[in-house]
C-alpha positions in Angstrom: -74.6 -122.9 3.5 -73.2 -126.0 5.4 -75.8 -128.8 6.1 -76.3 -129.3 9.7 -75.6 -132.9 11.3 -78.7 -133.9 13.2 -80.4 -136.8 15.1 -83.9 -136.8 14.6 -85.1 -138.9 17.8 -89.0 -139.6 17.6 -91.8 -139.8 20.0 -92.5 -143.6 19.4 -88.5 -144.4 19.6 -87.0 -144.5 16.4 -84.0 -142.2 15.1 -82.5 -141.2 12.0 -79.5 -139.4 11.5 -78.0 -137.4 9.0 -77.9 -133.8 7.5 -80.6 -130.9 7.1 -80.6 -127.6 5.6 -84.1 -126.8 5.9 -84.9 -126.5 9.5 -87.5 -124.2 10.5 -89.7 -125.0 14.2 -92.3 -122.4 12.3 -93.0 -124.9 9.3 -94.4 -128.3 9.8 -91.9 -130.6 8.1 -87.8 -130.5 7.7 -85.9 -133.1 5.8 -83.0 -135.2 6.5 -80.8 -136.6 4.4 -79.5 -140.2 5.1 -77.1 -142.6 3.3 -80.3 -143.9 2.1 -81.9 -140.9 0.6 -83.9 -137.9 1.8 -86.9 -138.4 4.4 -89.2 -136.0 5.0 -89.5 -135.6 9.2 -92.8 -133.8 10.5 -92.1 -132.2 13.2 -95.0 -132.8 15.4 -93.3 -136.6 15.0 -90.4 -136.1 17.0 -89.4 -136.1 20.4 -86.6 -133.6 19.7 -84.1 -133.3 17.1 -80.4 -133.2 18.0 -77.9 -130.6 16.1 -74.5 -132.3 16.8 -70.7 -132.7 16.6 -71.1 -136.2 15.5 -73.6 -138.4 14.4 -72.0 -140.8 16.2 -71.6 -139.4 19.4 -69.9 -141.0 22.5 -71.5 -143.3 24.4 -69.1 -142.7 27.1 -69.5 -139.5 27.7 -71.1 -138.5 31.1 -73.2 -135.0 30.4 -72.8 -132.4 32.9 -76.0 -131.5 34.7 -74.3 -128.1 36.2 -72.3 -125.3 34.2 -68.9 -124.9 34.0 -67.5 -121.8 35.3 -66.6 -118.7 33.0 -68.9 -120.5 30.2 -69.9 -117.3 28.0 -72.9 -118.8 26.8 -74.6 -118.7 30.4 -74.6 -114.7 30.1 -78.5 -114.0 30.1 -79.4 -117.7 29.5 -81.7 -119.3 31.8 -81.3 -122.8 33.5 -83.8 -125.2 32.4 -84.4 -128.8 32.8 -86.4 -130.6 30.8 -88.2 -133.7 31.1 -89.6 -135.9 27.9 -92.7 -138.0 28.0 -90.0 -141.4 27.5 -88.1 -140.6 31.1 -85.3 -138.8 29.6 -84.3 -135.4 30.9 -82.0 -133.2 29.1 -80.8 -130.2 31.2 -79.1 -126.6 29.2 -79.9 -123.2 28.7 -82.7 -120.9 27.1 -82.9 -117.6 27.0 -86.7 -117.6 27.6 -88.4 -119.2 30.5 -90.9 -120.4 30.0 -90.2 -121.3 26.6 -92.8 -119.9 23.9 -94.3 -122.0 20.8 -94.8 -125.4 20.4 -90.9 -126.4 20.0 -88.3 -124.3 20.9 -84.2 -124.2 21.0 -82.3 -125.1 23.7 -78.4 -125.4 24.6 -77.3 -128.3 26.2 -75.6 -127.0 29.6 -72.3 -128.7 29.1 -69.9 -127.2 26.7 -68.4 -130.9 25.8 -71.7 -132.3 24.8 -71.6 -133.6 21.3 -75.5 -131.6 21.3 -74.6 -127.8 20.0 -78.4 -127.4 20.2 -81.6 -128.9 20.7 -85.1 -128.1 19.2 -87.4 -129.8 21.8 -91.0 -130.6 21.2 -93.1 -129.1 23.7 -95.8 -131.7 23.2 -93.1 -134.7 23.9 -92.4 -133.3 27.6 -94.0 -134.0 30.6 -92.4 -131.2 32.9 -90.1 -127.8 31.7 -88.4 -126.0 34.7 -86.2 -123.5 35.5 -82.9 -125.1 36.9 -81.5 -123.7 40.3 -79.4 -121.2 39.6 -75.5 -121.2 40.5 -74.5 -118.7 43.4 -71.6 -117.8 41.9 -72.7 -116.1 38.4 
């Protein structure tokens, strides 16, 4: 099993990055190893945590707010936007809407992100909706 790169971003600011193979949104704690060891991460803690390209990422990088055309993974997804108690609002795909549970997966809406997915605390948003959907589907 590969280790998956994430960003653990939490509610009171701080992020640490690094690898996980234990993620589950239906047990309370995950952990992440770092160059400085492993940390154990609860998630109630976080605002969301990030499963990316790159820890890195790309500062540069403008994310798309509307799909691209012809993207496969929109087939039976819903649009949603959603809105984190810090300001920050991260729009992509679900295929519920609402979302069940207290965190949930989403996919970030532009296929270039360096986000494959995104577990999102429920608890850490102020506002989940269902993004207008495109005419052309």
């Amino acid at each position: 099993m590969a280790a998956n790169l994430v960003v653990a971003r939490y509610r009171d600011g701080r992020t640490i990055k690094g690898t996980s193979l234990n993620v589950d949104p239906a047990k309370p704690t995950f952990h992440v190893k770092t160059e400085g060891g492993a940390i154990e991460v609860r998630l109630v803690d976080l605002k969301a945590l990030f499963f990316v390209k790159d820890p890195v990422g790309n500062s540069a990088h403008n994310e798309a707010s509307e799909p691209t055309s012809g993207d496969a993974r929109l087939v039976g997804a819903k649009r949603i936007a959603v809105r984190f108690e810090d300001g920050e609002t991260v729009t992509g795909m679900s295929n519920r809407y609402p979302p069940l549970g207290k965190y949930f997966f989403m996919l970030p809406i532009d296929p270039k992100s360096n986000n494959v997915r995104i577990l999102v605390n429920r608890a850490a948003t102020v506002a989940i909706t269902e993004a207008a959907q495109p005419a052309n589907r």
